[in-house]
C-alpha positions in Angstrom: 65.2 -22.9 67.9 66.7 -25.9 69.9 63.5 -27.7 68.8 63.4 -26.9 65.2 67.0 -28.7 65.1 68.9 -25.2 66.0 71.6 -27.7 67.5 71.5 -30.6 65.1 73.7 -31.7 62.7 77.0 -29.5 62.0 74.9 -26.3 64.3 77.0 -25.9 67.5 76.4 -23.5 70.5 78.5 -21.1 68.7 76.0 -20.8 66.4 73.1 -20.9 68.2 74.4 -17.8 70.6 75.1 -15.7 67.4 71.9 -16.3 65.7 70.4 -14.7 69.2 72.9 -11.7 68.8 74.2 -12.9 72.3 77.7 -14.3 73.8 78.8 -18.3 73.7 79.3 -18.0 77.5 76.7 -16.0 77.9 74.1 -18.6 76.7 75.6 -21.3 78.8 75.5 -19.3 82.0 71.4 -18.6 80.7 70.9 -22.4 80.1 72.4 -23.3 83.6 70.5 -20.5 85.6 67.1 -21.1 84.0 66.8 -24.8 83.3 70.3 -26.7 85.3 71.5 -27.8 82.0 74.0 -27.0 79.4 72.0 -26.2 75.6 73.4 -29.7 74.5 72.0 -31.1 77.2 68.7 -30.2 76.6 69.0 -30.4 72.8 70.1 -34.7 73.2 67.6 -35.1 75.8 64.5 -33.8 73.6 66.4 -36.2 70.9 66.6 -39.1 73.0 62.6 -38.5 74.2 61.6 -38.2 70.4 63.6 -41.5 69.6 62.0 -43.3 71.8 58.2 -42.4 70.8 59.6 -43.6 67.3 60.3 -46.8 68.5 57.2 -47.2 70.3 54.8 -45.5 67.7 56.4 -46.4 64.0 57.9 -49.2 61.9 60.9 -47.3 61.1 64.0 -48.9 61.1 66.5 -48.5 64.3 69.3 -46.8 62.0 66.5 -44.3 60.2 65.3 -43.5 63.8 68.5 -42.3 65.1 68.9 -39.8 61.8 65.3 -38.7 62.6 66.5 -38.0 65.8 69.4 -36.2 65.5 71.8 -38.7 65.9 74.8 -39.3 63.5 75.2 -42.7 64.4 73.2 -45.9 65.6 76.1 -46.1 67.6 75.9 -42.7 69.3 72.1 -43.3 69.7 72.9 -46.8 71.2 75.0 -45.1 74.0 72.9 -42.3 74.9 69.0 -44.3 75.1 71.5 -47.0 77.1 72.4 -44.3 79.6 69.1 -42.9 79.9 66.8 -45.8 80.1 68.9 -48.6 80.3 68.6 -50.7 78.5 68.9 -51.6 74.5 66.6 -49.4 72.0 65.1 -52.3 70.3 63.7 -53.8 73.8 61.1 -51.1 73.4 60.4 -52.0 70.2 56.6 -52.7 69.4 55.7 -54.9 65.7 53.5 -52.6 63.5 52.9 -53.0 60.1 55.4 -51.3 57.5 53.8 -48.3 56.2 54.8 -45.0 53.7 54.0 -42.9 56.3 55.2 -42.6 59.7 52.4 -41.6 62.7 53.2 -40.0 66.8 51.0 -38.2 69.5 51.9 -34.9 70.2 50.4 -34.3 74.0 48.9 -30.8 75.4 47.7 -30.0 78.8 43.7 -30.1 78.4 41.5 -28.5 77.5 41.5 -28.3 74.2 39.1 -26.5 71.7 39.7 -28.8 68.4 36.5 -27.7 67.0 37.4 -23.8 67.1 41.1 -24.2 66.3 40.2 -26.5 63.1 37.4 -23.6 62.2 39.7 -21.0 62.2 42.5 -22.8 60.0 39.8 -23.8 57.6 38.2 -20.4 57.2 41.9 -19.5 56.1 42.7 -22.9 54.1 44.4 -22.5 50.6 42.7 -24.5 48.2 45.4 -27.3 46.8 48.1 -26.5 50.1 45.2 -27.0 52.9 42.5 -29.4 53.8 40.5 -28.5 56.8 37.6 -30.6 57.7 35.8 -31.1 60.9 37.8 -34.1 62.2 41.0 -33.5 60.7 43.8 -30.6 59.1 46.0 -31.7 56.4 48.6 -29.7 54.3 51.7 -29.4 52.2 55.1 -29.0 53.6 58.2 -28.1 51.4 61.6 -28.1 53.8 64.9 -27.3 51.7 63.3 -28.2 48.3 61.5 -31.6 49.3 57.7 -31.6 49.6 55.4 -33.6 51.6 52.2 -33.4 54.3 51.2 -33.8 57.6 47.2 -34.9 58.5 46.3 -33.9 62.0 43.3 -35.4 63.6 42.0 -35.1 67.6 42.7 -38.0 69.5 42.1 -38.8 73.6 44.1 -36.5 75.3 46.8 -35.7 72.2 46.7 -35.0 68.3 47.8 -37.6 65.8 49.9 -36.2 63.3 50.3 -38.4 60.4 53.9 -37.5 58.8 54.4 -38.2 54.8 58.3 -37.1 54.8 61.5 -38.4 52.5 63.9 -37.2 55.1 63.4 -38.4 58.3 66.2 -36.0 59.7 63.8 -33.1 59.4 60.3 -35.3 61.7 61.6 -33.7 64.9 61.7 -30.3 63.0 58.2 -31.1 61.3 56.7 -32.1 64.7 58.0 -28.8 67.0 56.3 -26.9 63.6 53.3 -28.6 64.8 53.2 -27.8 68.2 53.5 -24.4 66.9 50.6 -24.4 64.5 48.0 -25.8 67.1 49.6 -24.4 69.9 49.7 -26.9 72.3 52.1 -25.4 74.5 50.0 -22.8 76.0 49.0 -23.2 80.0 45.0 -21.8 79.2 44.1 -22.5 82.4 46.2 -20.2 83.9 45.5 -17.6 80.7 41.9 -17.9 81.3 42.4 -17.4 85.1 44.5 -14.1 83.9 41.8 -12.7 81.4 38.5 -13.7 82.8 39.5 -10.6 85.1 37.7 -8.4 82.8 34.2 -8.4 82.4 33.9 -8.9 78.6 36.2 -11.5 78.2 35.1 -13.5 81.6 31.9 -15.2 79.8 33.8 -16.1 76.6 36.7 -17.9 78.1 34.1 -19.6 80.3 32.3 -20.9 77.0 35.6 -22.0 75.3 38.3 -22.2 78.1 40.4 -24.2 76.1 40.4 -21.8 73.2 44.0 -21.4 71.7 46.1 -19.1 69.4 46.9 -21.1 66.3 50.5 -19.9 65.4 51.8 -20.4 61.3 53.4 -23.3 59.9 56.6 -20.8 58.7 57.3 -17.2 59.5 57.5 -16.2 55.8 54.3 -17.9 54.3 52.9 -16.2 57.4 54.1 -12.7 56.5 52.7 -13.3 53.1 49.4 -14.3 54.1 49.4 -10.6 56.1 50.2 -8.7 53.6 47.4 -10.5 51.4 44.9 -9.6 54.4 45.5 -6.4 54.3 42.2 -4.0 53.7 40.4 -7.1 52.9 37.9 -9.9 54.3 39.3 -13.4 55.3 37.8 -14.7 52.2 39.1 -12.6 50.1 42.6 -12.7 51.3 42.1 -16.5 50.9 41.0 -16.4 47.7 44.1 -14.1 46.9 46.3 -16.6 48.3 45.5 -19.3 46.1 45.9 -17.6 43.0 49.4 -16.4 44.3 49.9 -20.4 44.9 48.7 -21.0 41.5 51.4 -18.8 40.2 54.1 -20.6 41.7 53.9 -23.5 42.9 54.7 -27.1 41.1 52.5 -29.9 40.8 52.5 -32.6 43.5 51.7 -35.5 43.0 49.1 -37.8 46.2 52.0 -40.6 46.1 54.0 -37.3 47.6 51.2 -35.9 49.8 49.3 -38.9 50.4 45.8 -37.1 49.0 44.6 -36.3 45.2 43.6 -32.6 47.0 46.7 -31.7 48.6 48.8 -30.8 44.7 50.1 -27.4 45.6 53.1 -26.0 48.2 53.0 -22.2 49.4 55.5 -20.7 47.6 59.1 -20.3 49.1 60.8 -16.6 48.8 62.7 -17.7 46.0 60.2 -19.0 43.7 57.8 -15.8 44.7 60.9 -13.2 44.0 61.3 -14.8 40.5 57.5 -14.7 39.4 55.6 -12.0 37.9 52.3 -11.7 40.4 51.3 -8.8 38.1 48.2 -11.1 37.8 46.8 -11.1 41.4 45.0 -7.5 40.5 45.9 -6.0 43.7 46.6 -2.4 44.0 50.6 -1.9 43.1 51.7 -1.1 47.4 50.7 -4.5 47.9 52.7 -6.2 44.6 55.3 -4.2 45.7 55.4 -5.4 49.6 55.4 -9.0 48.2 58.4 -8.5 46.0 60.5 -6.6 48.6 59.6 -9.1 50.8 60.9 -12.2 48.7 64.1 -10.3 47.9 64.8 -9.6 51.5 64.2 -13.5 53.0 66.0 -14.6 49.8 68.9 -12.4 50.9 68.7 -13.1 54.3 67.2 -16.2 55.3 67.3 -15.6 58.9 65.4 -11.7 58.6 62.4 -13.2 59.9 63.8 -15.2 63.2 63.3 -14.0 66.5 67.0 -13.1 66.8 67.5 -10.3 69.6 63.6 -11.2 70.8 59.8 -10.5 69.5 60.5 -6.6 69.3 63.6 -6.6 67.2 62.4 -9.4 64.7 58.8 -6.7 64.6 61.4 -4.3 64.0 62.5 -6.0 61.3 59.7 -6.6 59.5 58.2 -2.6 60.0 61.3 -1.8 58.3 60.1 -3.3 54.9 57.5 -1.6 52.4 53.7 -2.6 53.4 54.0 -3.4 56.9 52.1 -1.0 59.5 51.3 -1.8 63.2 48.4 -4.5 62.3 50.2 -6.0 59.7 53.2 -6.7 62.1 51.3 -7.3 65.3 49.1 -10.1 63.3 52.0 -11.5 62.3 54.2 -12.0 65.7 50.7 -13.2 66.9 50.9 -16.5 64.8 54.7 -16.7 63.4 56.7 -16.2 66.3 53.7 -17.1 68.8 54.2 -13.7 70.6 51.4 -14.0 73.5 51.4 -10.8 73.9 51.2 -9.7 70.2 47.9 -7.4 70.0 46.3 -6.3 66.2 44.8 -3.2 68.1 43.3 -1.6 64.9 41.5 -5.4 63.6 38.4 -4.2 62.6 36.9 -7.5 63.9 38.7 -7.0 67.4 37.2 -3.2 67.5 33.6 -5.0 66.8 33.9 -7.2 69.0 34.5 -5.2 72.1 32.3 -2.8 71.2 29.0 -2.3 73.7 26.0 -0.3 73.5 26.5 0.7 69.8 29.2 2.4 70.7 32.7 0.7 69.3 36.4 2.4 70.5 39.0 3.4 68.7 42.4 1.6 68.3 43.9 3.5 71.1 41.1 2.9 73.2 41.2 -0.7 72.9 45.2 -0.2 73.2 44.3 1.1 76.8 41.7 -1.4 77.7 43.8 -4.0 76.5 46.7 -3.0 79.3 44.9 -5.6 81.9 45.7 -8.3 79.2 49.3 -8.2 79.4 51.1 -10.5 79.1 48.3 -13.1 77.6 46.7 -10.1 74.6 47.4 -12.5 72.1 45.1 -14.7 73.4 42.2 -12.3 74.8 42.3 -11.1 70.3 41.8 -15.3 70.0 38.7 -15.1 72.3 37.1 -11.6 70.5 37.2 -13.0 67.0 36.1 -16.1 68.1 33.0 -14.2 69.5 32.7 -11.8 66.5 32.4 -14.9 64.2 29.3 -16.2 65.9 27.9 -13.0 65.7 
């Protein structure tokens, strides 16, 4: 949350603690056994860090970078890069070229499957919100009613994300989102060393070990995207996604998005809640988990947060119309990057695993799938990675 801007602006630590259900002090006393450092601490050094890869990496100005970085003033950003690195932030200052768009590296620890990663995001790309080519991944972003895009391509040992943005307060937000999406966080080396305990997964990590889970750009758009999965093939579901987009989305223009094929945005809870999606033709359960849905993120905003951990906010989300076991599971998987999250009745998952002829049944797999703890999430990445080169 800290790195989605849970502490920026007016957000204190108040806030923070009660959007986790737990105690001011409480937090503090978690922050200082875990990591030595109050939540502000942390929250102004990832600030201070992202500042200075601006400086470095883009031609934006030194008052826009300190509002992109959290800062409220050049003056307050002046102090704290002074007492860090010592010294002014302008001395780190590189000349680039002005440009509309503003470029940084995002790092990983390697390996890293690009190829695999960018075939599973394009097999699910929305036609008008998503571009998914070979060497690169570009969509639509809409934060509090401003649209723009981001364009990801592989680069030596990082990904370049390429961000088209009007408010540069929200590129720290728009980068951790990022991190999310192509899930460079993840330690695979020490998953793969987990996993490759079992026979049928050993040979698959071994042929992709840098395989990762690719998580969702926002935990609503992601919920929607499960329910329009449901009972249905990847294609169709995608297919069904962009006629839901065509419903409600406005035009955008390429000066916004910086491509004539990016025109569309996913549709927000709001704008979905007050369309009619009659039109989809999908059987009325479904229509009706959409709406409830819409009407419940509209009224809460926060339903869909991992406030009180992964198993309260699945709690959550079971508690609406539509959502079963898969539908939830699939959905803490790549919205709130749950390793652990397991679909245990995917169809593709049950293929995959199967030997012999002979293919178990969801509570078998459940059982199997008890050596996988805590790293399920990403044994499910290697079987229908497997299953689609079948």
């Amino acid at each position: 949350m800290i790195a989605e801007g849970g502490l920026d602006g007016e957000a204190g630590v108040s806030a923070l603690a009660d959007r986790l259900g737990v105690g001011e002090r409480q937090l503090r006393r978690l922050f200082d056994k875990h990591l030595g450092a109050p939540p502000v601490a942390v929250a102004q050094t990832r600030r201070i860090l992202f500042a200075k890869q601006l400086i470095q990496d883009t031609a934006l100005s030194m008052s826009a970078i300190a509002e992109a970085s959290g800062f409220g003033s050049v003056r307050r950003f002046n102090d704290a890069f002074a007492k860090l690195y010592r010294c002014s932030p302008s001395a780190l200052r590189r000349r680039r070229k002005d440009a509309t768009a503003v470029t940084v590296k995002i790092g990983y620890r390697p390996p890293y499957d690009w190829d695999r990663i960018v075939a599973f995001l394009a097999a699910r790309a929305v036609d008008g919100v998503e571009i998914a080519e070979p060497d690169r991944y570009a969509r639509t972003i809409e934060i509090g009613g401003t649209f723009g895009s981001v364009s990801v391509v592989p680069g030596r040992g990082t990904l370049l994300a390429t961000i088209r943005f009007p408010d540069v307060r929200a590129l720290l937000g728009i980068v951790a989102r990022l991190r999310r999406v192509f899930d460079l966080d993840a330690d695979v080396a020490a998953i793969g060393e987990h996993l490759s305990g079992d026979d049928v997964l050993a040979p698959l990590i071994a042929k992709r070990p840098g395989l990762r889970a690719p998580g969702g750009w926002d935990g609503f758009e992601m919920a929607v995207r499960a329910i329009l999965g449901q009972q249905v093939s990847v294609v169709a579901a995608r297919k069904l996604a962009g006629k839901l987009v065509g419903l409600t989305s406005p035009h955008l223009s390429s000066d916004a998005t910086g491509d004539e094929r990016l025109v569309a945005a996913f549709p927000t809870p709001q704008r979905l809640a007050a369309t009619d999606i009659s039109a989809l033709g999908m059987p009325g359960a479904r229509l009706k988990s959409l709406a409830a849905l819409a009407d419940a993120v509209t009224r809460d905003p926060h339903l869909l947060d991992p406030v009180g951990g992964h198993e309260a906010a699945v709690a959550r989300l079971l508690a609406l119309p539509g959502f079963g076991p898969w539908t939830a599971q699939y959905w803490a998987l790549r919205a709130l990057r749950d390793g652990d999250a397991f679909p245990a009745a995917d169809v593709a998952l049950l293929r995959a695993i199967e030997t012999n002829g002979h293919r178990p049944t969801p509570a078998m797999l459940l059982e199997r799938a008890e050596m996988w703890r805590p790293w399920r999430a990403y044994a499910a990445q290697h079987l229908w990675a497997h299953d689609a080169e079948r």
